[in-house]
C-alpha positions in Angstrom: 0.0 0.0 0.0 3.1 2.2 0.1 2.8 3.3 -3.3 -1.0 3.8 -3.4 -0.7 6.4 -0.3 2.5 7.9 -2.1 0.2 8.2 -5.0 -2.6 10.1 -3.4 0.0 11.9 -1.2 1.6 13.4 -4.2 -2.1 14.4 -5.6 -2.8 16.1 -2.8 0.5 18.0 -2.9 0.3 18.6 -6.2 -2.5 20.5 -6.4 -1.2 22.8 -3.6 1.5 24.3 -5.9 0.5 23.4 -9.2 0.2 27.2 -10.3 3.4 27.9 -9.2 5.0 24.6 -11.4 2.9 25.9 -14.1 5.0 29.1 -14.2 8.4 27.0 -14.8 9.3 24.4 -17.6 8.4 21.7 -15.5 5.0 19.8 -16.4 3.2 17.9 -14.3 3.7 14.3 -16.5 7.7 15.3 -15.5 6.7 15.4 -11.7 4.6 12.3 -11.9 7.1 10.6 -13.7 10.2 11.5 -11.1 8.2 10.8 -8.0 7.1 7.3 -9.5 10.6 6.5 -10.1 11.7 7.5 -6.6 8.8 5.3 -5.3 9.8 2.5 -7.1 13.8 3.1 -5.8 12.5 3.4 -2.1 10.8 0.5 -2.4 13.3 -1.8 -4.5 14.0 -5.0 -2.6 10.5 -5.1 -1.0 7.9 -7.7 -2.8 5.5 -6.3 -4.9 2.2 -5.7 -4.0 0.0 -7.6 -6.6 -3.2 -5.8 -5.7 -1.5 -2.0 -6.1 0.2 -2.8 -9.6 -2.9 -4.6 -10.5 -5.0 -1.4 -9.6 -2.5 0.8 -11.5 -3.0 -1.3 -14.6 -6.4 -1.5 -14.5 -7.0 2.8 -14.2 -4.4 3.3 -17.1 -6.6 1.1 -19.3 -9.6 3.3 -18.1 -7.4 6.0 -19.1 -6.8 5.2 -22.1 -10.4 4.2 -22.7 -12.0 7.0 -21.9 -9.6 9.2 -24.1 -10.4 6.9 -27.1 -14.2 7.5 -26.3 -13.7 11.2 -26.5 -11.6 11.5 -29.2 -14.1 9.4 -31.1 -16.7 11.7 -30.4 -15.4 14.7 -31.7 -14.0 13.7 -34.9 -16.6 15.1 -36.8 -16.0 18.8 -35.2 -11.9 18.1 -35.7 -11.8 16.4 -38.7 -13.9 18.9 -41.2 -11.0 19.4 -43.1 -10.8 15.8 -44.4 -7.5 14.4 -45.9 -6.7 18.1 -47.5 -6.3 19.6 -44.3 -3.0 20.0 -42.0 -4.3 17.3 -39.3 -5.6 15.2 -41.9 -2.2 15.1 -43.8 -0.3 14.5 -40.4 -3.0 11.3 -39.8 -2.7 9.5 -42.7 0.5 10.1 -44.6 2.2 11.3 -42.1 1.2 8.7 -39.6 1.5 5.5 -42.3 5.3 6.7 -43.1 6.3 7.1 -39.4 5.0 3.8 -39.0 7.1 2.3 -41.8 9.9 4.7 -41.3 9.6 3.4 -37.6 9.5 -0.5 -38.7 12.6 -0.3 -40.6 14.7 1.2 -37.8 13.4 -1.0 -35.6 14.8 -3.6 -38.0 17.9 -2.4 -38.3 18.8 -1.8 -35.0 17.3 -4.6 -33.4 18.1 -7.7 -35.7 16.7 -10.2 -33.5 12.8 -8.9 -34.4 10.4 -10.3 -37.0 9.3 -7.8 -39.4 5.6 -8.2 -37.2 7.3 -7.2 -33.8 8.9 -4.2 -35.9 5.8 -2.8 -36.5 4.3 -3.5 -32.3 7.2 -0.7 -31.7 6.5 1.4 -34.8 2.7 1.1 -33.5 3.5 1.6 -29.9 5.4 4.4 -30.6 2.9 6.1 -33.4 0.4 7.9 -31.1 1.6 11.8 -30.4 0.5 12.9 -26.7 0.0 17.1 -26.9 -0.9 16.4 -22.6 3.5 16.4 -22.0 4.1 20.0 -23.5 0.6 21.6 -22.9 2.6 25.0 -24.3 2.6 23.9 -27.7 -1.0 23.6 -28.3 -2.4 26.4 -25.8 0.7 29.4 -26.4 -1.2 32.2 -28.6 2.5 32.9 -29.7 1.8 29.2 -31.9 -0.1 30.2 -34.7 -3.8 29.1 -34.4 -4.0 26.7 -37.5 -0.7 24.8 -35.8 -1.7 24.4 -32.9 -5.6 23.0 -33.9 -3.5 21.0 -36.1 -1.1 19.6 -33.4 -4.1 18.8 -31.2 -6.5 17.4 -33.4 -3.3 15.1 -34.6 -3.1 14.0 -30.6 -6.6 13.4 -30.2 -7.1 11.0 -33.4 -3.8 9.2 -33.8 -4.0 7.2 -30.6 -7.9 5.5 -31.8 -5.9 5.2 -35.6 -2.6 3.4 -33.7 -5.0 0.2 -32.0 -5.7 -1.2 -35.3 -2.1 -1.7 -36.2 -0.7 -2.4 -33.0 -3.7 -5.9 -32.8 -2.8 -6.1 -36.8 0.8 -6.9 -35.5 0.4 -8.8 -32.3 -2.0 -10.6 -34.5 0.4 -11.9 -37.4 3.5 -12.2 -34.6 2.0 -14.7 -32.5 -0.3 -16.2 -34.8 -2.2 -18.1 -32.0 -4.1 -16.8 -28.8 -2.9 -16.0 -25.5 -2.4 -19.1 -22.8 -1.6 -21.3 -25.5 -5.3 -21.9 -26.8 -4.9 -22.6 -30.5 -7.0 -19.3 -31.7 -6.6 -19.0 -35.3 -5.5 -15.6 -37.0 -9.0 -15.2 -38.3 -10.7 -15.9 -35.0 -8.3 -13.4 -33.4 -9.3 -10.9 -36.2 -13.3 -11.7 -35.6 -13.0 -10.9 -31.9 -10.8 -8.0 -31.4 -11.7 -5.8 -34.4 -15.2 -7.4 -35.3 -16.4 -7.9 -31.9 -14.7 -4.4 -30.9 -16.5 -2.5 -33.7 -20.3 -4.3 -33.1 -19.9 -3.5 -29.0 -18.8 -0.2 -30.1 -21.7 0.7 -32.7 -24.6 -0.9 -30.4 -23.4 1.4 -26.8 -22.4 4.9 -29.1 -25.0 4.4 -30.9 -28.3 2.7 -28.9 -26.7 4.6 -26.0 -26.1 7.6 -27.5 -29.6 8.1 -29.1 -30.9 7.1 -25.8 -29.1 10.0 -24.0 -30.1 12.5 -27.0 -34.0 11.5 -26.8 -33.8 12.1 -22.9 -32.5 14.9 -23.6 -34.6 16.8 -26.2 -37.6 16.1 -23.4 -35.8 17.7 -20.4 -35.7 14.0 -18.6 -31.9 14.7 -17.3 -30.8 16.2 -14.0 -28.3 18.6 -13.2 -25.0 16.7 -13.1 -25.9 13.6 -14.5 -25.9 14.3 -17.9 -21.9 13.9 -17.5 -22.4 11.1 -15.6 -24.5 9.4 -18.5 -21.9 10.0 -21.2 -19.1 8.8 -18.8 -20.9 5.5 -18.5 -21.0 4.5 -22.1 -17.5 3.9 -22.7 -17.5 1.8 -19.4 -19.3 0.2 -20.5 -18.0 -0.8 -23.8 -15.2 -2.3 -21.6 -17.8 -4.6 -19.8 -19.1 -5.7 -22.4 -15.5 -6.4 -23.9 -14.3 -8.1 -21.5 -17.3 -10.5 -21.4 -16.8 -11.2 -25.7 -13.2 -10.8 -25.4 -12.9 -8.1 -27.7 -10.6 -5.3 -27.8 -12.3 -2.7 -25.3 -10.3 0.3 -27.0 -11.3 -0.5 -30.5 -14.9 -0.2 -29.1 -14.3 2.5 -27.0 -13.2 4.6 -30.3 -16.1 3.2 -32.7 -18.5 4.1 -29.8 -17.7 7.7 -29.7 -17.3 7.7 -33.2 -21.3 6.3 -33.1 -22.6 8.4 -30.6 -25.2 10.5 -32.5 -23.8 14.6 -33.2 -26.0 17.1 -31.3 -27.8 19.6 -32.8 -26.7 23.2 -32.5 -28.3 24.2 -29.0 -27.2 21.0 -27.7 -23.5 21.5 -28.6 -22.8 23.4 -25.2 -24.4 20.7 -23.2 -22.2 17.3 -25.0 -19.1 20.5 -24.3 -19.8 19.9 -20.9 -20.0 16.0 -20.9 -17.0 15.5 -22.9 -15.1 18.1 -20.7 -16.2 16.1 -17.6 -14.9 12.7 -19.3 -11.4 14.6 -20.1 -11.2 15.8 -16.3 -11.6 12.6 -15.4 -9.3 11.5 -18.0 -6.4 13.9 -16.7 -6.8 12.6 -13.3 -6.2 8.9 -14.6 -3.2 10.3 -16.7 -1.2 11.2 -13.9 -1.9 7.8 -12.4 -0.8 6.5 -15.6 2.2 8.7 -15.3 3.3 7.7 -12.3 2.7 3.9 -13.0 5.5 4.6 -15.7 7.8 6.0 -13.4 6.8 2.7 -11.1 8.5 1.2 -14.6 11.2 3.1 -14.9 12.8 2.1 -11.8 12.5 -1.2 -12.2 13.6 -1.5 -15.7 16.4 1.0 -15.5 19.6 -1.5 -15.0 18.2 -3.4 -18.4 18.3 -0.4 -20.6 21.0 0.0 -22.8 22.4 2.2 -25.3 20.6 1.0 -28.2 17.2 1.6 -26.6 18.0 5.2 -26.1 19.2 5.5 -29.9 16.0 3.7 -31.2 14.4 7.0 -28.7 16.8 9.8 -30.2 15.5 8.3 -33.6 11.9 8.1 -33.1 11.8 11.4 -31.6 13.6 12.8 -34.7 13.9 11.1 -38.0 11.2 8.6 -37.8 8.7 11.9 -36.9 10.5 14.4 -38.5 10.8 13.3 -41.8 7.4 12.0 -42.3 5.8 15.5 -41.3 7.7 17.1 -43.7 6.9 14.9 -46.2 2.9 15.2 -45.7 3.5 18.5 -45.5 5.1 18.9 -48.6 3.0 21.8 -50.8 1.3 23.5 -47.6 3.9 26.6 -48.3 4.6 26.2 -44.4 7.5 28.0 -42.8 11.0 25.7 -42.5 10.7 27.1 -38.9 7.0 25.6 -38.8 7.8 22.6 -40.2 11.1 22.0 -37.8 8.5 22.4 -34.6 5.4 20.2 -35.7 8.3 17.5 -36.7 10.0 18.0 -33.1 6.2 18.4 -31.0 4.9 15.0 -31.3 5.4 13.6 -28.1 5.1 10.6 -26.8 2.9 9.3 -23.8 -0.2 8.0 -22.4 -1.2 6.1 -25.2 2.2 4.7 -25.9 2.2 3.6 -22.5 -1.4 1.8 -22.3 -0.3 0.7 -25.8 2.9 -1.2 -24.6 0.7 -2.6 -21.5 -1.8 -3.9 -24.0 1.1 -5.8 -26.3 2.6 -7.2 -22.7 -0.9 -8.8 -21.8 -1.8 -9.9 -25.5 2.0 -11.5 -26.0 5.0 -11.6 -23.8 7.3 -13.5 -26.2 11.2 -13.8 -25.9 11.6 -10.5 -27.9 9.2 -8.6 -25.9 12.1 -7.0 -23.4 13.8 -5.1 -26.2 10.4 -4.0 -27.7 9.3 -3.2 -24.0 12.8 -1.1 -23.5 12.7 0.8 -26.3 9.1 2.1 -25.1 10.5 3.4 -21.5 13.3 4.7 -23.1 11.7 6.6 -25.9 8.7 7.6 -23.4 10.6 8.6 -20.8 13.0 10.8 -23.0 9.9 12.3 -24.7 8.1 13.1 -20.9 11.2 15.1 -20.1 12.8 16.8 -23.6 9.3 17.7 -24.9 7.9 19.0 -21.3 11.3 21.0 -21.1 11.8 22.6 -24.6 7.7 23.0 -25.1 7.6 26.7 -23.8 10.9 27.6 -25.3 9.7 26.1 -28.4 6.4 28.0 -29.0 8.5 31.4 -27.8 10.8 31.1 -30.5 8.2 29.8 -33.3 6.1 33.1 -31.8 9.4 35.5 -32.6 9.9 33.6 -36.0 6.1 34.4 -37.3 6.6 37.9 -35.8 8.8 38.8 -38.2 6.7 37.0 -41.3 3.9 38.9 -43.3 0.1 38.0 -42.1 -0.9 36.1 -45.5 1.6 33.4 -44.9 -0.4 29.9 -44.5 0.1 29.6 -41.0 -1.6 32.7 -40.3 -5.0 31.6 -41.7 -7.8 31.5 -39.3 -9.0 27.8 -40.0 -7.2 25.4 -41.4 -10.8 23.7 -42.0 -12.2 26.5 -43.7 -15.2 26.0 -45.5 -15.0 24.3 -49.3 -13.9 26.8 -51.8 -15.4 27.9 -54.9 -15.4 25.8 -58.3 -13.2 28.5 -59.5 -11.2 29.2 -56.6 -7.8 27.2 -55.5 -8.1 24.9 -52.1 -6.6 26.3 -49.4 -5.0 22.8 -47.6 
């Protein structure tokens, strides 16, 4: 129970100061992180506690869920822009070429993987968390259209990662977990076809349910958020029961859950806002769980795990950005900080969990490695140089006319004319 009490301890104090840690290039993932790994150091040498790793496990899942749920639900307000737009570039050519950028690396570096447990790490390691370097997405020195674009990238990418990640377990281990011979289609069947159905019957029986009570003034104070909370919770009962994955579920449920009319918008603000305080509470956890890792991992990590993080942190994001970026007419400068801000965090973490429970095979220490060292450099690099960062792109656009691209209001502006040239 020593780490559970350290845990809430460390809440409590926390909040206390938390204005004053705001002012300073420390973030509160960085403090999380650091206290876990002193936890785990003062309590090195003492048998684990079952029950408080299981609990830690168990809420970084929830995390994870309920972040999938919310992201899902507001793709149709993020996503306007379709494939065109600067997010929509950054999720699917951007995202499929860090992926395979991240693969061969992986490959190279680490000749002992299949090319299937190549892509768990490139998967692992696709998701971008904007949570570590809050600066870069809230600064009104970033350009508006960046940082929408930054965000919405962190708030689809982690929903778009779980496919490939269960693709890839799938195909490396072929069979299903305690040796029961599942086949590959089976495996298929339940995780994404199981996932999907759970997740269009609860977003969208649920969701139409909550809209109806709704429109006739049935709904109390308060429990509207409640409600909305509940459905992804549920999508991980009812996972659990079919064995089906309860994030691809989560994501197609938000994704199902009707879109409100316009004078309901304020009202499913205020539900998804509850969700993502909830959320941010169960990201700290999460971060401190990882710190929990770090300490116990730290005497196995070597110096090609911190390469394989200077990489992905660099070339394996960089290089793909610029790529789907390519004939936006963005600023070098611009392009240089999207390709350095895309940290990585909560759902690399819950990501690496998930490929731990689903297969723990004789590789799966160097794929598990390369996550704490590429997560934990990302926690403190990005949180550090995030405030820095958005100061120096503010001086940079400063200095640059105000019809450059980045200077646009939208980046999902409205459909242009026939006649008129797209502005993606």
């Amino acid at each position: 129970m020593f780490i559970l009490a350290s845990f809430v301890l460390l809440i409590y104090g926390f909040s206390l100061i938390s204005k004053q840690v705001e002012r300073t290039r420390i973030t509160a993932p960085i403090v999380f992180t650091v206290m876990g790994i002193l936890a785990g150091g003062a309590t090195r040498g003492l048998e684990p506690d079952p029950l408080s790793l299981q609990i830690f496990l168990n809420v970084a899942e929830l995390g994870l869920v309920l972040l999938l749920f919310t992201d899902g639900s507001q793709v149709s307000y993020q996503f306007r822009g379709g494939l065109r737009s600067l997010p929509g570039r950054l999720l699917s050519v951007g995202m499929l070429l860090s992926i395979a950028l991240g693969m061969g690396v992986a490959l190279l570096l680490f000749g002992e993987l299949s090319i299937w447990e190549a892509g768990i790490l490139a998967a692992i390691l696709a998701p971008t968390d904007a949570g570590l370097g809050k600066a870069i997405v809230s600064d009104e020195r970033v350009p508006l259209r960046i940082r929408q674009a930054l965000n919405v990238e962190a708030g689809l990418n982690d929903g778009l990662s779980v496919p490939f990640l269960l693709f890839f377990i799938a195909l490396a281990i072929g069979t299903g977990a305690e040796g029961e011979n599942v086949t590959l289609v089976q495996y298929f069947i339940e995780q994404f076809g199981y996932g999907a159905l759970i997740g269009l019957v609860i977003g969208g029986v649920g969701g139409r349910l909550f809209a109806a009570a709704s429109r006739r003034d049935w709904i109390g104070s308060g429990y509207r958020e409640l409600g909305f909370a509940a459905l992804p919770i549920l999508c991980v009962l009812a996972s659990e029961i079919s064995g089906a994955s309860m994030f691809i579920a989560a994501f197609i449920a938000g994704l199902a859950v009707p879109r409100p009319n316009p004078d309901e918008r304020d009202l499913a603000a205020h539900s998804i806002a509850f969700a993502e305080n909830w959320g941010e509470m169960i990201n700290l956890t999460v971060f401190f769980l990882f710190g929990l890792l770090v300490a116990g991992e730290w005497q196995g990590l070597r110096p090609v795990h911190f390469l394989y993080a200077a990489l992905s942190l660099t070339l394996i994001r960089m290089v793909p950005v610029a790529l789907a970026l390519a004939g936006t007419g963005l600023h070098r400068a611009t392009l240089l900080f999207m390709g350095w801000f895309g940290p990585r965090g909560l759902a690399s973490i819950v990501l690496g969990l998930v490929y731990l429970e689903h297969a723990a095979g004789q590789h799966a220490p160097a794929i598990r490695l390369t996550v704490i060292a590429t997560v934990l450099a990302s926690i403190l690099l990005h949180g550090l140089s995030a405030k820095p960062g958005a100061r120096r792109l503010g001086g940079v656009m400063d200095r640059l006319p105000a019809d450059i691209p980045e200077k646009l209001r939208r980046d999902q502006a409205a459909p242009a004319p026939r006649d008129a040239s797209p502005k993606g």
